[in-house]
Structures are given as structure tokens and as C-alpha cells.
LUMRO-910150 format. One record per residue (C-alpha): residue in three letters; x negated, y, z. Coordinates in pm, 1 decimal. Each point is the difference from the previous one (the first is absolute). Example, Ala and Ser with C-alpha at 12.3 -4.5 7.8 and 13.67 -1.06 7.14 Angstrom:
<koldrens>
> Ala / -1230.0 / -450.0 / 780.0 $
> Ser / -137.0 / 344.0 / -66.0 $
</koldrens>
This chain:
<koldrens>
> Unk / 3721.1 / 9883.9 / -452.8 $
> Unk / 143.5 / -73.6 / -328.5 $
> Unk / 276.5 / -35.4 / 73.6 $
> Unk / 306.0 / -92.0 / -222.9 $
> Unk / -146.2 / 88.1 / -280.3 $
> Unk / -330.5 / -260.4 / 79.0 $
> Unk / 250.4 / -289.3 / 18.4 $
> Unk / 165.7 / 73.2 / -257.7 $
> Unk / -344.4 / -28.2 / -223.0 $
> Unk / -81.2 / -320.5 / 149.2 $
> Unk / 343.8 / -153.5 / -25.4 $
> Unk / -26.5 / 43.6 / -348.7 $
> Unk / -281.2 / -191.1 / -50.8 $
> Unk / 101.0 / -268.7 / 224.1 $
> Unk / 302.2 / -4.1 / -227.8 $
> Unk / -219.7 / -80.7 / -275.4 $
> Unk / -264.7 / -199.3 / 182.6 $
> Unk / 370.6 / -235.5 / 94.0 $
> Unk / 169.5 / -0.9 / -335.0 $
> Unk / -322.0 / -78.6 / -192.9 $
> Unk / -9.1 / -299.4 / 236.7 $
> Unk / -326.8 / 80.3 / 193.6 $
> Unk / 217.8 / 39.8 / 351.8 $
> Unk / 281.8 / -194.3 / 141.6 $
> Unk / 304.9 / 177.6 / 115.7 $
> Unk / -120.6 / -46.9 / 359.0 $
> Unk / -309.4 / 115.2 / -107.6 $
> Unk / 148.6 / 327.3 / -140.6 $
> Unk / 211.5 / -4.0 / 301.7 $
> Unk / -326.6 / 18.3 / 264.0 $
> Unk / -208.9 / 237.4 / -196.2 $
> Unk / 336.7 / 224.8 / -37.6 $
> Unk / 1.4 / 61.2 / 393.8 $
> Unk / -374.0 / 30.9 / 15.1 $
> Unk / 7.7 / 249.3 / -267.6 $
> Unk / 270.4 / 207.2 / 205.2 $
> Unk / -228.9 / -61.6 / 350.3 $
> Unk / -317.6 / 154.6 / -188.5 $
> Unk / 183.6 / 291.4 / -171.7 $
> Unk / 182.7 / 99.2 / 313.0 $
> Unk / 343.2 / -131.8 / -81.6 $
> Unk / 289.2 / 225.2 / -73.3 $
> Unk / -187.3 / 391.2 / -1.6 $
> Unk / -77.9 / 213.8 / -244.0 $
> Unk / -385.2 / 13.5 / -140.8 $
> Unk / -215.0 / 174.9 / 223.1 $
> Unk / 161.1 / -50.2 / 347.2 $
> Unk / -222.2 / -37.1 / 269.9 $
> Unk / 146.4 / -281.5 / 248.8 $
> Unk / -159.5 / -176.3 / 342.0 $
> Unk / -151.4 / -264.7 / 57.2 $
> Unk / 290.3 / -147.1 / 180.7 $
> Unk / 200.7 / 71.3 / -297.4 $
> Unk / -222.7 / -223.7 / -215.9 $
> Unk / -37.7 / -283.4 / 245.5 $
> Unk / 421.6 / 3.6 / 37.5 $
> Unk / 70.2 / -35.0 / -386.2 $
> Unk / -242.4 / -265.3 / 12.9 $
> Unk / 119.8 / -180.7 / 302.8 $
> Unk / 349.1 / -22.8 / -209.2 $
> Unk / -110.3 / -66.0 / -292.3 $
> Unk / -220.1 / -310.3 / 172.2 $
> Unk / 304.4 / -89.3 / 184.5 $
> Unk / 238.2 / 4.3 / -259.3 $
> Unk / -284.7 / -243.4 / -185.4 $
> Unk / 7.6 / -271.8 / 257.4 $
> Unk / 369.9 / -52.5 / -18.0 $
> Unk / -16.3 / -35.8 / -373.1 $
> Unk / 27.0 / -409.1 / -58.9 $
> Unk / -237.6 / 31.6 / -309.8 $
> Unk / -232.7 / 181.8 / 242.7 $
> Unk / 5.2 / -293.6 / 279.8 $
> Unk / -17.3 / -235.7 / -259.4 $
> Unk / -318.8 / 167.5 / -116.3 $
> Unk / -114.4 / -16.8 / 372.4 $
> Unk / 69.6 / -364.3 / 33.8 $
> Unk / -193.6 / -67.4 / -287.0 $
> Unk / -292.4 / 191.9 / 47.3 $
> Unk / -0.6 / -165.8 / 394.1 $
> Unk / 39.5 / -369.1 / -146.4 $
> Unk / -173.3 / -27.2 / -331.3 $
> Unk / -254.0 / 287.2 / 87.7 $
> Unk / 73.4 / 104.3 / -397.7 $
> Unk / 269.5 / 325.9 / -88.6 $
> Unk / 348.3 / -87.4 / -96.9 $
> Unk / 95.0 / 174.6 / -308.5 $
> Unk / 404.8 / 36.3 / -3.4 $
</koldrens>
């Protein structure tokens, strides 16, 4: 995995991606706990982890999403206007 280090590189152009105004905070927000589900989360570069190590930073990450309000109102919107809410 990448690790720390991976995040850390994609953080920092999500920083620039959100202060150059191409991403919302929320925006920054979501990809920031994606970024930390596909580089393994908190480990050092090159440590091997399961598959149920994976699928449980993702679970919180995804749960952690759907209490977000910007997140269900993102939901709601997609559900009732079948077009993505940008906030």
C-alpha cells in the first residue's frame, strides 16, 4: 500500500484542485477519505494489509459519508432531480 506517504501526495493536489476552485470543500472532503481507503490509511509505504483491512477502512469511511448533511443532501438530490448536487 502506499500508505501515508500516498495520501499525503494526493491530499496535496486535492488542496490545489479545492483552492483553485475546481472542488468544493465537501468535495475535497470525500475524495480525502477515498484517498486514505485506496492507500491503506494510516501505514507506512509498502505494508502489505488484508482484504478485510481494506473493506473496514472503507466501511468507515462510507459510513462516516452518510452522516455528513452535505452528503444526504447530495443523496436527496440525486434521488429527486435525477441531476448531482454540487455543495
Amino acid at each position: 500500500m502506499a500508505g501515508r506517504s500516498g495520501v499525503a501526495t494526493i491530499k496535496a493536489q486535492l488542496v490545489n484542485m479545492r483552492d483553485g476552485g475546481f472542488i468544493s470543500a465537501h468535495d475535497f472532503h470525500i475524495a480525502s477519505l477515498i484517498a486514505g481507503v485506496v492507500c491503506g490509511g494510516d501505514v507506512d509505504a509498502g505494508t502489505l494489509v488484508s482484504e478485510e483491512y481494506l473493506m473496514a477502512l472503507e466501511r468507515k469511511a462510507f459510513c462516516a459519508l452518510l452522516v455528513h448533511p452535505k452528503t444526504q443532501e447530495r443523496i436527496m438530490g440525486m434521488l429527486s432531480t435525477g441531476k448531482p448536487v454540487r455543495n
